[in-house]
NULO-221602 format. One record per residue (C-alpha): y, x, z; residue number from 1; residue in one letter. Coordinates in steps of 0.1 Angstrom, whole numbers. Example, Ala and Ser with C-alpha at 12.3 -4.5 7.8 and 13.67 -1.06 7.14 Angstrom:
BEGIN
<<-45; 123; 78>; 1; 'a'>
<<-11; 137; 71>; 2; 's'>
! end
This chain:
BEGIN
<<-299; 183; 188>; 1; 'x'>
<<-280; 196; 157>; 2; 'x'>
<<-243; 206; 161>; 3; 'x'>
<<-217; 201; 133>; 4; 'x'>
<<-181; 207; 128>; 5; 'x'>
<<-158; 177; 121>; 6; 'x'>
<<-125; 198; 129>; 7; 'x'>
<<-111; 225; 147>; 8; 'x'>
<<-115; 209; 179>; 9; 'x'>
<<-140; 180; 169>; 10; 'x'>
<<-176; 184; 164>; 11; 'x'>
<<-206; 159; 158>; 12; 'x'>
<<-237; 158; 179>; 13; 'x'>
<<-267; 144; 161>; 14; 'x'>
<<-296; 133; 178>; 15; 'x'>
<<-328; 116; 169>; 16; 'x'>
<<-322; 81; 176>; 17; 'x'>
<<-303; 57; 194>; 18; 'x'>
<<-319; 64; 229>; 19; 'x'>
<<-314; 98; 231>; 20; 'x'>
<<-278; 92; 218>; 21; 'x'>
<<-271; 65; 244>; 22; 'x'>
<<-286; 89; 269>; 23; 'x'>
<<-266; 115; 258>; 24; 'x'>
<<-232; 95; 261>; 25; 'x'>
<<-246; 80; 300>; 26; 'x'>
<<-251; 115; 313>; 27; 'x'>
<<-216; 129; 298>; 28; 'x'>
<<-199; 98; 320>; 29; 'x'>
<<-216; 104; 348>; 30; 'x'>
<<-214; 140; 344>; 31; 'x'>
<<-184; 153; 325>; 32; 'x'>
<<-177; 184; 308>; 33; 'x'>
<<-144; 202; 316>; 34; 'x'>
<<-127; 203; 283>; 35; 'x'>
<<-141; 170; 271>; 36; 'x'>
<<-112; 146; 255>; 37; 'x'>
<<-128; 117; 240>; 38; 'x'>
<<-164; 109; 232>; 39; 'x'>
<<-175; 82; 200>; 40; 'x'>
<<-209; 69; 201>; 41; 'x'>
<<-227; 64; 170>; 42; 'x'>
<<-261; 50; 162>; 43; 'x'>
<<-276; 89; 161>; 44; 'x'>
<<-243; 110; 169>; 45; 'x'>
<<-216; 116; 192>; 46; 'x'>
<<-182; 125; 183>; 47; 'x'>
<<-166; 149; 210>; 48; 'x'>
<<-132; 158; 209>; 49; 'x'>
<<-125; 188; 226>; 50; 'x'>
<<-99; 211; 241>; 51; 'x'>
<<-106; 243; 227>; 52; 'x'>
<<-87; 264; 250>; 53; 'x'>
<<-108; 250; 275>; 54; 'x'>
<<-146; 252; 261>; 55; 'x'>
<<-152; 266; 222>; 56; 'x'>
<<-174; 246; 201>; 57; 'x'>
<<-202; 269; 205>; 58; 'x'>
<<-199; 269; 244>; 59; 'x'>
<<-196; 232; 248>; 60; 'x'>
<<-229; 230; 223>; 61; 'x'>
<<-249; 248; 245>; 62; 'x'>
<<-236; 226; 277>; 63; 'x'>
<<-250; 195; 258>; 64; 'x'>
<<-279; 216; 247>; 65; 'x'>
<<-292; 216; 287>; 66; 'x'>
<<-287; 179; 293>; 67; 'x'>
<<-314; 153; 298>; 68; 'x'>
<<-320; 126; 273>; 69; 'x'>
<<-347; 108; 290>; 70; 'x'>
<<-326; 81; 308>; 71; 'x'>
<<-330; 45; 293>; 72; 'x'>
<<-301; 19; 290>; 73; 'x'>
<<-311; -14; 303>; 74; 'x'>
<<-301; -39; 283>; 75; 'x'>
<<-278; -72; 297>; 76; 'x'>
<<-287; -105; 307>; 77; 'x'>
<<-258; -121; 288>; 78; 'x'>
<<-265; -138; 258>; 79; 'x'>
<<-238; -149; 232>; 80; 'x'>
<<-244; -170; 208>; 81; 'x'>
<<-221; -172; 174>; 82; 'x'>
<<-216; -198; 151>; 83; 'x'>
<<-218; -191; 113>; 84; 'x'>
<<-211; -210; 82>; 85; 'x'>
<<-239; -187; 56>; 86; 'x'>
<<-215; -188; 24>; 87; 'x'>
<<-207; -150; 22>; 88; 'x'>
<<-200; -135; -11>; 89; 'x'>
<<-223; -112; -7>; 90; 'x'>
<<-253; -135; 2>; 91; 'x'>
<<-266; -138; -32>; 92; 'x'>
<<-263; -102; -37>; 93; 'x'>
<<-284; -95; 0>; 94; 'x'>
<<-310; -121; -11>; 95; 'x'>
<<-317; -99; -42>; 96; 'x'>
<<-316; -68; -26>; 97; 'x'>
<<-344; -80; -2>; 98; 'x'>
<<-366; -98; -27>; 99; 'x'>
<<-363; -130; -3>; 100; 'x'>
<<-343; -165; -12>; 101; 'x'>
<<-310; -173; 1>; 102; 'x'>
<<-323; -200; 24>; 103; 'x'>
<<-352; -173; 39>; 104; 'x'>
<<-324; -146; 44>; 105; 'x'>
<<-306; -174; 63>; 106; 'x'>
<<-335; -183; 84>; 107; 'x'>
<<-343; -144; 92>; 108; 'x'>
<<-311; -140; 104>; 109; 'x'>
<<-310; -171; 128>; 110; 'x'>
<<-337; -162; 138>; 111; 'x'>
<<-331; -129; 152>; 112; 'x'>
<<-322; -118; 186>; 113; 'x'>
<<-302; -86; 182>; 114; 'x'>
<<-286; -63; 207>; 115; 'x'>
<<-251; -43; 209>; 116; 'x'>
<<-256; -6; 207>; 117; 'x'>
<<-219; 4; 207>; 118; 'x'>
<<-186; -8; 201>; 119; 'x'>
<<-165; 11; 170>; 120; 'x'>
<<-147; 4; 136>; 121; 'x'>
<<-121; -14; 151>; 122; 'x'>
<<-111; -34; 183>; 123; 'x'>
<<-143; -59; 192>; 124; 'x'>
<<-163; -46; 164>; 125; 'x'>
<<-202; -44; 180>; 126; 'x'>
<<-228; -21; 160>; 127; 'x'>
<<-257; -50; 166>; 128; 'x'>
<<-292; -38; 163>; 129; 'x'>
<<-329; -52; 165>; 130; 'x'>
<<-328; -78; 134>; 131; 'x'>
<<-356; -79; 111>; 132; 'x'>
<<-363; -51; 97>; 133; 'x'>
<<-363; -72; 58>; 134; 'x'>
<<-331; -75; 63>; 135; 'x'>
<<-320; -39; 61>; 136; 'x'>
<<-297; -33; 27>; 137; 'x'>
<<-273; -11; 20>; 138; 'x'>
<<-235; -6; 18>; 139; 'x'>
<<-216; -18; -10>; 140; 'x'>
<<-210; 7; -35>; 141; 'x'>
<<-172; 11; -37>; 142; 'x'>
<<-163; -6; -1>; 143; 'x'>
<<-134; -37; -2>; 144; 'x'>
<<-96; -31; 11>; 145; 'x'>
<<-95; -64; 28>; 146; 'x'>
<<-125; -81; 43>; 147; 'x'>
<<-114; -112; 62>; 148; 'x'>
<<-117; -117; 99>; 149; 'x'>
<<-147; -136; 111>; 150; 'x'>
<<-169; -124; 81>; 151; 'x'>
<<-207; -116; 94>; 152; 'x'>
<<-225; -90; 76>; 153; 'x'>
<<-252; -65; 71>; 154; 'x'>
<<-258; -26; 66>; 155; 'x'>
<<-286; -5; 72>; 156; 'x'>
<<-300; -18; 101>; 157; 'x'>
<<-272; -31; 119>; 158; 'x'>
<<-254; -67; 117>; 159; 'x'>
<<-221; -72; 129>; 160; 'x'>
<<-186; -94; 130>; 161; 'x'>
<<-159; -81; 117>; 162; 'x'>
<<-131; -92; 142>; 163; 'x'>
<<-97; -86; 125>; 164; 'x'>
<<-91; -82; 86>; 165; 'x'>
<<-99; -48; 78>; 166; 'x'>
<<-115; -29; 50>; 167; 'x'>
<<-154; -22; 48>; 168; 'x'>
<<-184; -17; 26>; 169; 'x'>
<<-208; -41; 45>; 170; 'x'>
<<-225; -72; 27>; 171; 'x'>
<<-209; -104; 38>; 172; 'x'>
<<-232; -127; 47>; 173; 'x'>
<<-214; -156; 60>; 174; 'x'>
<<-182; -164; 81>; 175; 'x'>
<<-175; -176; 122>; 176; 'x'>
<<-144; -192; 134>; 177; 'x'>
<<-150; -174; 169>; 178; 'x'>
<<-125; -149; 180>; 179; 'x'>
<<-143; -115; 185>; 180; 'x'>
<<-113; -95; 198>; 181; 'x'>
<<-82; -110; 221>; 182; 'x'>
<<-68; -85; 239>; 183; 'x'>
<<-55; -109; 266>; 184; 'x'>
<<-89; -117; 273>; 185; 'x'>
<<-106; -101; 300>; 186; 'x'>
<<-127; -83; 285>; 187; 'x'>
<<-104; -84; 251>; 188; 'x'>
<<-146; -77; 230>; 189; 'x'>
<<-167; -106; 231>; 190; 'x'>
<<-193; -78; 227>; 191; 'x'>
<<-200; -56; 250>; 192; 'x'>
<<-226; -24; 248>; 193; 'x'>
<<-262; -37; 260>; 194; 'x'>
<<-251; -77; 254>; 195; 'x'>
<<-281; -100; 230>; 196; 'x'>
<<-264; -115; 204>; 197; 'x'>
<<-282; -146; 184>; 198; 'x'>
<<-265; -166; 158>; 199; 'x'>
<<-270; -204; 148>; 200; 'x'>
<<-260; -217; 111>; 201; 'x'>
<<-230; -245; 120>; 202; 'x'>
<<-245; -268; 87>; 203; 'x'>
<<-276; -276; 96>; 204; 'x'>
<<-279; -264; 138>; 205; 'x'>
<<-274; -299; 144>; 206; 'x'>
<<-252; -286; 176>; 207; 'x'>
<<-215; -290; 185>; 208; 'x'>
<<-194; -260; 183>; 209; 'x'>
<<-169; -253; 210>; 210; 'x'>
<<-144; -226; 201>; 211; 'x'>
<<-121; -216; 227>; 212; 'x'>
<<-84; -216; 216>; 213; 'x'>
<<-76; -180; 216>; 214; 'x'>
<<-47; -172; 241>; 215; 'x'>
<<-14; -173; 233>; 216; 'x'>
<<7; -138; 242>; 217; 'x'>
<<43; -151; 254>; 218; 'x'>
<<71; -134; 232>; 219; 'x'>
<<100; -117; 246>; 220; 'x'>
<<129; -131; 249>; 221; 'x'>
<<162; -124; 231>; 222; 'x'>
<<186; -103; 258>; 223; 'x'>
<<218; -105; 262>; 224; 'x'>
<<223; -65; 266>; 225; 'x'>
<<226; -43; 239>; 226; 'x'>
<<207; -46; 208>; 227; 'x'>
<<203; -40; 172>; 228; 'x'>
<<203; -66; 152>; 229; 'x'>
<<179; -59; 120>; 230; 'x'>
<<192; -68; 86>; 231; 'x'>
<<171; -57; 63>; 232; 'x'>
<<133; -44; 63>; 233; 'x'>
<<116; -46; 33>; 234; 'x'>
<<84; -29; 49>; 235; 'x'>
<<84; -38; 83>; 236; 'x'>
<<89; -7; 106>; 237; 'x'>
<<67; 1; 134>; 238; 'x'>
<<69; 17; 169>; 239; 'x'>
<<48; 45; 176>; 240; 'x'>
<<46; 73; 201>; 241; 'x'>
<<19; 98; 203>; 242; 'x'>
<<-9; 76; 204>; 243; 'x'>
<<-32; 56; 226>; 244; 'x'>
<<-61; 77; 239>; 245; 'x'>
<<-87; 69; 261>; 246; 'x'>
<<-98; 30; 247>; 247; 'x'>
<<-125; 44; 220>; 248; 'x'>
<<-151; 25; 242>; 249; 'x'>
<<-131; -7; 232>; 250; 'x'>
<<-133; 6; 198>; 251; 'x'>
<<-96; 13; 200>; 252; 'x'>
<<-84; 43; 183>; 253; 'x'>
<<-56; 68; 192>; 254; 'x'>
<<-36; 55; 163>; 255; 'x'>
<<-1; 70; 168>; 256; 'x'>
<<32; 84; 148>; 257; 'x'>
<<18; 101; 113>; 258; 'x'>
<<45; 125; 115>; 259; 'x'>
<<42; 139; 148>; 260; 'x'>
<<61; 170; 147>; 261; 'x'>
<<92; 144; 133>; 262; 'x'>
<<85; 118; 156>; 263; 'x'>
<<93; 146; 187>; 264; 'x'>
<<122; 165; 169>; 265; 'x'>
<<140; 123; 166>; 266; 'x'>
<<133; 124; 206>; 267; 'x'>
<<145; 160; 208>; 268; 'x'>
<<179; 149; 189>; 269; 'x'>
<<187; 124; 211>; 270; 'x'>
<<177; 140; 242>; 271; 'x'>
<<150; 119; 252>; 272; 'x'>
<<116; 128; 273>; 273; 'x'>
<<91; 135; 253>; 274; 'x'>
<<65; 104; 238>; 275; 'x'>
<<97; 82; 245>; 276; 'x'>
<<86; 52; 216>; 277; 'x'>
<<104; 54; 179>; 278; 'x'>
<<104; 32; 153>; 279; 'x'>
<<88; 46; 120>; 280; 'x'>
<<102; 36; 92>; 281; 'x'>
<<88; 40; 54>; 282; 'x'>
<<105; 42; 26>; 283; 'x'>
<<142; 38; 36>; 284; 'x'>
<<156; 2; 33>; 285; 'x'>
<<161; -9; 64>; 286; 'x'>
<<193; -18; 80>; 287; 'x'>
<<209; -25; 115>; 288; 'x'>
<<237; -35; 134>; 289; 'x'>
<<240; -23; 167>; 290; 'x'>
<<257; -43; 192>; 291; 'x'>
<<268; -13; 214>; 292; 'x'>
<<277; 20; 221>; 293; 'x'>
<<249; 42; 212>; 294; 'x'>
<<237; 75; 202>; 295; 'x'>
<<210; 77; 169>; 296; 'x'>
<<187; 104; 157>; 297; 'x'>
<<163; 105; 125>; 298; 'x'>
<<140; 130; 115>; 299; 'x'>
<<113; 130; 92>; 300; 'x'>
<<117; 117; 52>; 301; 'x'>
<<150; 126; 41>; 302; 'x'>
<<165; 89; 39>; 303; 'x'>
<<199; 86; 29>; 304; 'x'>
<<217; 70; 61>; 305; 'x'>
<<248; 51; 52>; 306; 'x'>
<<273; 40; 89>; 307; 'x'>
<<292; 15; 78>; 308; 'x'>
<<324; 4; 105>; 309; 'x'>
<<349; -21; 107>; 310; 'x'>
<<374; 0; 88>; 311; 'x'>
<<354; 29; 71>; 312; 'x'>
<<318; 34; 57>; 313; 'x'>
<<306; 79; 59>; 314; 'x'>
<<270; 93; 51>; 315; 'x'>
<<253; 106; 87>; 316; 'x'>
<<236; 138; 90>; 317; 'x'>
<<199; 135; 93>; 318; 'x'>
<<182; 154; 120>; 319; 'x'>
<<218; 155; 141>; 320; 'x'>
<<229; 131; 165>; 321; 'x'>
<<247; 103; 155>; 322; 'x'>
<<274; 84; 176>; 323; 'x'>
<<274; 44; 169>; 324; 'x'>
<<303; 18; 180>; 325; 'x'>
<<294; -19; 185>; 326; 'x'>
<<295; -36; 151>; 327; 'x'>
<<283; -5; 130>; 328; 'x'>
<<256; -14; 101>; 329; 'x'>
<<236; 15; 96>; 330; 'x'>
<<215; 14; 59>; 331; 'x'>
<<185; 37; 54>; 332; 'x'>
<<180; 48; 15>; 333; 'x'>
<<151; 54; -1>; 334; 'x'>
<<139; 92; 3>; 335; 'x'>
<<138; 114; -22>; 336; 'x'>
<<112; 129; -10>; 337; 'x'>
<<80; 124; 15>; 338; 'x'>
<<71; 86; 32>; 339; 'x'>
<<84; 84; 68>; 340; 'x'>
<<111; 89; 90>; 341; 'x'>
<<114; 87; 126>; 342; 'x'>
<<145; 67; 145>; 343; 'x'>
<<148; 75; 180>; 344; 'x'>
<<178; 62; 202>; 345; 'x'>
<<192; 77; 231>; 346; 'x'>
<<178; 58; 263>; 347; 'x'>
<<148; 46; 243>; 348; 'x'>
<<139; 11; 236>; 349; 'x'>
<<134; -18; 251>; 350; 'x'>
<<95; -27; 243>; 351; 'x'>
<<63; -34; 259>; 352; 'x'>
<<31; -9; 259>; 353; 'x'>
<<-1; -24; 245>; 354; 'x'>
<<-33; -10; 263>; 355; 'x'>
<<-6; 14; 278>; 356; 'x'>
<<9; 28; 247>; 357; 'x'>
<<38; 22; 223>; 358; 'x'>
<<16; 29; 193>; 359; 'x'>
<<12; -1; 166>; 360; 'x'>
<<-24; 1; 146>; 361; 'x'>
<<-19; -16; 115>; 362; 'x'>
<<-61; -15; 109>; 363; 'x'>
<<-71; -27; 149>; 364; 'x'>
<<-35; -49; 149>; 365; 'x'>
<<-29; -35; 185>; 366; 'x'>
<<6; -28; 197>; 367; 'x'>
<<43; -43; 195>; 368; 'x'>
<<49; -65; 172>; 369; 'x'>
<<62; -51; 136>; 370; 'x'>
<<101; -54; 131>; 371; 'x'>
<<116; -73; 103>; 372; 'x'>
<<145; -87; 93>; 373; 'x'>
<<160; -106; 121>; 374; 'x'>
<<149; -88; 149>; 375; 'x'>
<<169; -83; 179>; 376; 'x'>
<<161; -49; 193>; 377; 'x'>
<<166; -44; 229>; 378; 'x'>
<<181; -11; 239>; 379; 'x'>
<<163; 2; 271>; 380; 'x'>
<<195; 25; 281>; 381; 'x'>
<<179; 50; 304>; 382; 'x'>
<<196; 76; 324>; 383; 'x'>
<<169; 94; 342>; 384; 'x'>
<<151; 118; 322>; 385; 'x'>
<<175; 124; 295>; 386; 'x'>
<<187; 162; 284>; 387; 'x'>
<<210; 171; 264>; 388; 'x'>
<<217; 161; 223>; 389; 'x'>
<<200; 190; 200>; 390; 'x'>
<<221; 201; 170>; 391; 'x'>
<<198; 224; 155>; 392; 'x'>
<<172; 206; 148>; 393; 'x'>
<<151; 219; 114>; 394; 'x'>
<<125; 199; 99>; 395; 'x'>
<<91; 217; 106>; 396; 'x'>
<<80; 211; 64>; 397; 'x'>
<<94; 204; 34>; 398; 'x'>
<<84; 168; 31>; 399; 'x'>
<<62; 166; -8>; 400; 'x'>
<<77; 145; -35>; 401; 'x'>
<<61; 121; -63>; 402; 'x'>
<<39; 140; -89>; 403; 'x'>
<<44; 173; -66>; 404; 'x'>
<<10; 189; -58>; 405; 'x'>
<<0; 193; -16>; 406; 'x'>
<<-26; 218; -7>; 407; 'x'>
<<-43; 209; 27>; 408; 'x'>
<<-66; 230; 45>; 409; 'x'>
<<-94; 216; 54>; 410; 'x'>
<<-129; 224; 77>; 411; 'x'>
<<-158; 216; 57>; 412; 'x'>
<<-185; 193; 78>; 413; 'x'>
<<-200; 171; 88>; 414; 'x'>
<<-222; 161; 60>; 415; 'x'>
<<-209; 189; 35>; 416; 'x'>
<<-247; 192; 30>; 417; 'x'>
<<-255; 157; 19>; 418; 'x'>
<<-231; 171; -12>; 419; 'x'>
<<-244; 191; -44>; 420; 'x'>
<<-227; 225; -47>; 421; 'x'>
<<-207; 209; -76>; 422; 'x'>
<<-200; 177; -56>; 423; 'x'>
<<-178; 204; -34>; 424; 'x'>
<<-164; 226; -60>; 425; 'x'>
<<-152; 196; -77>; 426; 'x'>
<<-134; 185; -40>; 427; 'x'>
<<-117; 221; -40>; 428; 'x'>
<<-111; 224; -74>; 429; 'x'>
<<-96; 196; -89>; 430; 'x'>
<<-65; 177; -81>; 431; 'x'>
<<-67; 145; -67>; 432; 'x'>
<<-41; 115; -72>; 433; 'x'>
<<-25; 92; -46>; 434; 'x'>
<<-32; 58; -55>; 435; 'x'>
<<-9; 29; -44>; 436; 'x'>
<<-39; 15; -19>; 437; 'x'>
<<-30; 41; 3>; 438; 'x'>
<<-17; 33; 36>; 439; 'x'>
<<-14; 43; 74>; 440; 'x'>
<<-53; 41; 74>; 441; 'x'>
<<-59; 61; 47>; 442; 'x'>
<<-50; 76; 15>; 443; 'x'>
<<-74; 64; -12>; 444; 'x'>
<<-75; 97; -39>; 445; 'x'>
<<-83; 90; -73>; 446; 'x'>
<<-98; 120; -95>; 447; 'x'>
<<-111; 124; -129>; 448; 'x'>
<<-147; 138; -117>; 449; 'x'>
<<-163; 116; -91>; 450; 'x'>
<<-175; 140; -58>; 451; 'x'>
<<-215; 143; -65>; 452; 'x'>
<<-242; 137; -35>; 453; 'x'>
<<-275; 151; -36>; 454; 'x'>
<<-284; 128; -6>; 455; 'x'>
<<-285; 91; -18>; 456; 'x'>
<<-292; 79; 18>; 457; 'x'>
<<-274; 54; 41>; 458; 'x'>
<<-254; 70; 65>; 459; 'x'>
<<-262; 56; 99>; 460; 'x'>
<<-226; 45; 109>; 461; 'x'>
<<-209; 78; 128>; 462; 'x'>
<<-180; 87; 145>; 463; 'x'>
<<-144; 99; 124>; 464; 'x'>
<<-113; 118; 132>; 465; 'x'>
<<-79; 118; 118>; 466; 'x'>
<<-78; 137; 86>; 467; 'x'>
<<-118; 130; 75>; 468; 'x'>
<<-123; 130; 36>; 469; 'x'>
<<-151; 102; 37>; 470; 'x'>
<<-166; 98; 5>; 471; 'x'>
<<-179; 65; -5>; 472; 'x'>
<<-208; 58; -32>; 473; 'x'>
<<-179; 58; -62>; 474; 'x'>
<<-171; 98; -52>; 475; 'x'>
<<-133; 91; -50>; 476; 'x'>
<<-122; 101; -14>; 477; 'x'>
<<-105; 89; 15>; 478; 'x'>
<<-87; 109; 34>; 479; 'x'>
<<-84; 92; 69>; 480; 'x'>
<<-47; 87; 88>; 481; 'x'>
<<-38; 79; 121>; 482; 'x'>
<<-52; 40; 122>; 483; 'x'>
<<-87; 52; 106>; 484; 'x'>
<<-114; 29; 121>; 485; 'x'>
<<-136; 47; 151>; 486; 'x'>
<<-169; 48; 135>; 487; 'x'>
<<-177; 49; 94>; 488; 'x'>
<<-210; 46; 74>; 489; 'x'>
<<-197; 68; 44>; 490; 'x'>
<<-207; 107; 45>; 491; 'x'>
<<-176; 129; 55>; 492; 'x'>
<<-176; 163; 36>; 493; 'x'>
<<-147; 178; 54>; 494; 'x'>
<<-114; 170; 74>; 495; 'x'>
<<-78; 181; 70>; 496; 'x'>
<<-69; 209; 93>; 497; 'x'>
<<-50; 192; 126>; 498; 'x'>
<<-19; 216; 118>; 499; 'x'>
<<-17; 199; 84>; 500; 'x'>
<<-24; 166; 95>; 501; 'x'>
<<18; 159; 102>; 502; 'x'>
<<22; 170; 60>; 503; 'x'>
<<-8; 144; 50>; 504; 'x'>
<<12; 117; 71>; 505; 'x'>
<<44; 121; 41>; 506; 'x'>
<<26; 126; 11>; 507; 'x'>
<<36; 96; -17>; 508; 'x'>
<<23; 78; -39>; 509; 'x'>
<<14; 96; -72>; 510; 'x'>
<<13; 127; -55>; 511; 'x'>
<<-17; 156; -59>; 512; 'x'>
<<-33; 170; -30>; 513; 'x'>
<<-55; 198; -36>; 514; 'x'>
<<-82; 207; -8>; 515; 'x'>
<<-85; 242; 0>; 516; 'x'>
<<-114; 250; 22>; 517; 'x'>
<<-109; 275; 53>; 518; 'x'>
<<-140; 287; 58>; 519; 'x'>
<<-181; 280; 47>; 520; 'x'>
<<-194; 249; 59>; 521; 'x'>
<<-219; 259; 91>; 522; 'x'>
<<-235; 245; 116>; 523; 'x'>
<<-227; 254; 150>; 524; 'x'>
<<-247; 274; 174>; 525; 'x'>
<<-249; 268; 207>; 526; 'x'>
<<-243; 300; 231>; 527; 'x'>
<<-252; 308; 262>; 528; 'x'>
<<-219; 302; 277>; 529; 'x'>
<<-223; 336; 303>; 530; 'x'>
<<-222; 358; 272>; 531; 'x'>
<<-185; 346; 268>; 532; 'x'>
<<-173; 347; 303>; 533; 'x'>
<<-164; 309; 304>; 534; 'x'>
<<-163; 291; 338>; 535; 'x'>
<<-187; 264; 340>; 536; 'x'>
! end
């Protein structure tokens, strides 16, 4: 096993294969480590989030060190078959790649029995191994911002469906109207770890297709009680909490409020218990009317916040409580600095957990519903729990403004070393520009020297964490948010430090960040736990 750092409480487990790895994973389930948060599974890696106050990195190394990798997975007796209509863009590009004709990739294809490995990327997203082997190609060079739902494609050795539009560097093959993920399905993957996959070509199978009508969630209904009313949202704003943990082996991700420090000080100013769900809003703009009585708080991007009454219109005072009467319009402005800012209410809101959290993932599309204009907003109007308003409420950071430079620290790994020595200087030396792609999956960097490899490889698709700088085959990075997919096939030289991870969540458009190392890159070593003292 070799042991690398992905963050201050993250590392990456590499292992030889996918055997060991999967045997790896089954023995960490069956036997868990105190300390242990959340494991990825990879084609050759683990990802293990930790608790360091728990277990250090070198501790919990050595605990994986001792285990046994010998145990097998058996693999399922279910079979799924999927449709496909072969008229990917990329087809033409995979036939030339492999030497063979369109028709023969096809045929290879169809002919194939494959097998899940693991679930990641994103929700119902299966890593499917054990095609032919002529069929191996590589990522695409720069990888797409949208790739639609249903597309079939190939890198390395795996194929795979992508299940919801997303972004992604695999060679599309061909499309299938079959629904890979419904989370009111039981399970909500069509693929499951250990499942055989085989697909058929709809043109010429000569077979009827039978696609089940994906089911229909029921919406809420409009209530009577007290409500805003939204007036205006030119980007729709979200709910979030603190994030969804524990549904990576769905291929689910934490996802959760960018701004976390912001999203607990809105809570904080309103007196609610903690994780209580906020909206996040982005770049001012949006306006309600509440219906009600009611008690406000924002925190986050300073946004202008306009209350505007029957008989007067006054400016509130962000990061204070703010008292509302029923008819009020309150107007966010744009900030003048940073992205996002956090609107709690006092007694939370009304809304439904998905997989039992308020968090909405723009990439997986899992959570409540985004809010635009017209939405009624149902006002929970809890009692129990609540404390008292907070006055003094400071933001944490001065939120970064357009064309401002942002240093973030970051911890070098896990594949600093498939970088030349000047593909990292140029990371830590030069500034790096905030392009309008960027979103709450990533911010895509732009930067006058491309980041240099020395390792032209394919990356075996691995395991990432909030704040990873993945750097894809053009050398301009991606610095990965809170709706990052699970698993990525792009080398990661280094992730944003967690405690700067609430700062990367507000930094704008046009914005610099520079990347300021906090430490060598270094593997870990694993220690004999004793010599520390640590319980077992």
């Amino acid at each position: 096993m070799r042991f690398l750092p992905v963050s201050l409480a993250t590392i990456l487990v590499e292992l030889a294969d996918l055997d060991e790895t999967l045997a790896l994973f089954a023995s960490l389930q069956n036997d868990p480590i105190e300390g242990i948060e959340e494991t990825v599974p990879a084609a050759r890696t683990l990802m293990i989030r930790f608790r360091p106050e728990k277990i250090g990195s070198e501790a919990l190394a050595a605990r994986l060190a001792s285990r046994d990798l010998s145990a097998k997975i058996a693999p399922s007796d279910n079979l799924v078959e999927i449709p496909v209509r072969y008229n990917g863009e990329d087809l033409a590009d995979v036939a030339e790649l492999t030497g063979l004709s369109i028709e023969e990739v096809i045929r290879r294809h169809t002919e194939s029995e494959f097998t899940v490995a693991f679930c990641g990327f994103a929700p119902g997203f299966g890593y499917l191994v054990g095609g032919d082997p002529a069929l191996h190609v590589p990522r695409r060079q720069s990888p797409r911002t949208r790739i639609p739902a249903g597309s079939v494609a190939l890198a390395g050795a795996f194929s795979g469906v992508y299940p919801q539009n997303s972004p992604g560097g695999w060679q599309i093959i061909g499309t299938t109207p079959v629904k890979m993920w419904d989370i009111d399905r039981e399970p909500g993957a069509l693929f499951q770890p250990g499942y055989r996959v085989r697909f058929f070509d709809m043109d010429t199978a000569g077979r009827s297709v039978d696609i089940p009508a994906p089911t229909q969630r029921e919406k809420g209904q409009t209530k009577d009680g007290p409500h805003f009313e939204v007036l205006a949202a030119p980007m729709p704003a979200i709910f979030q909490d603190l994030g969804r943990f524990g549904q990576t082996g769905q291929g689910v991700s934490a996802s959760g409020a960018l701004d976390r420090g912001a999203f607990n000080a809105a809570n904080r100013i309103v007196g609610n218990p903690v994780n209580t769900p906020c909206l996040e809003l982005t770049l001012g703009g949006f306006s309600f009317r509440s219906t009600s009585r009611a008690v406000i708080g924002t925190a986050g991007a300073p946004c202008p916040i306009t209350i505007t009454a029957a008989d007067r219109s006054f400016v509130a005072k962000a990061h204070s409580p703010v008292s509302l009467e029923a008819g009020d319009v309150v107007t966010f402005g744009q900030p003048s600095k940073g992205m996002r800012c956090y609107l709690a209410v006092r007694g939370g809101f009304d809304v439904e957990p998905v997989l039992g959290s308020f968090a909405t993932d723009t990439l997986a599309v899992v959570g409540p519903e985004p809010v635009g204009a017209g939405a009624i907003l149902p006002l929970k109007g809890e009692t129990s729990g609540l404390s008292s308003v907070s006055i003094d409420e400071v933001p944490a950071f001065e939120p970064p403004a357009t064309g401002e430079v942002v240093t973030l620290d970051v911890v070098l790994g896990p594949r600093t070393d498939w970088f030349t020595q000047r593909g990292i200087e140029t990371l830590t030396g030069q500034l790096w520009q905030v392009t309008p792609q960027s979103n709450r999956v990533g911010i895509r960097l732009s930067g006058d020297v491309p980041v240099e490899r020395k390792d032209s490889a394919e990356l075996p698709s691995e395991g990432t964490a909030t704040g990873a700088i993945q750097i894809p085959h053009s050398g301009q990075p991606v610095l990965f948010l809170a709706d990052h997919p699970l698993t990525g096939g792009y080398p990661v030289i280094g992730a944003v430090a967690e405690y700067h991870l609430d700062l990367a969540g507000q930094i704008p458009v046009n914005a610099k960040i520079k990347f300021r190392p906090i430490g060598p890159f270094a593997e870990i070593v694993a220690r004999n736990i004793e010599s520390r003292g640590e319980k077992r």
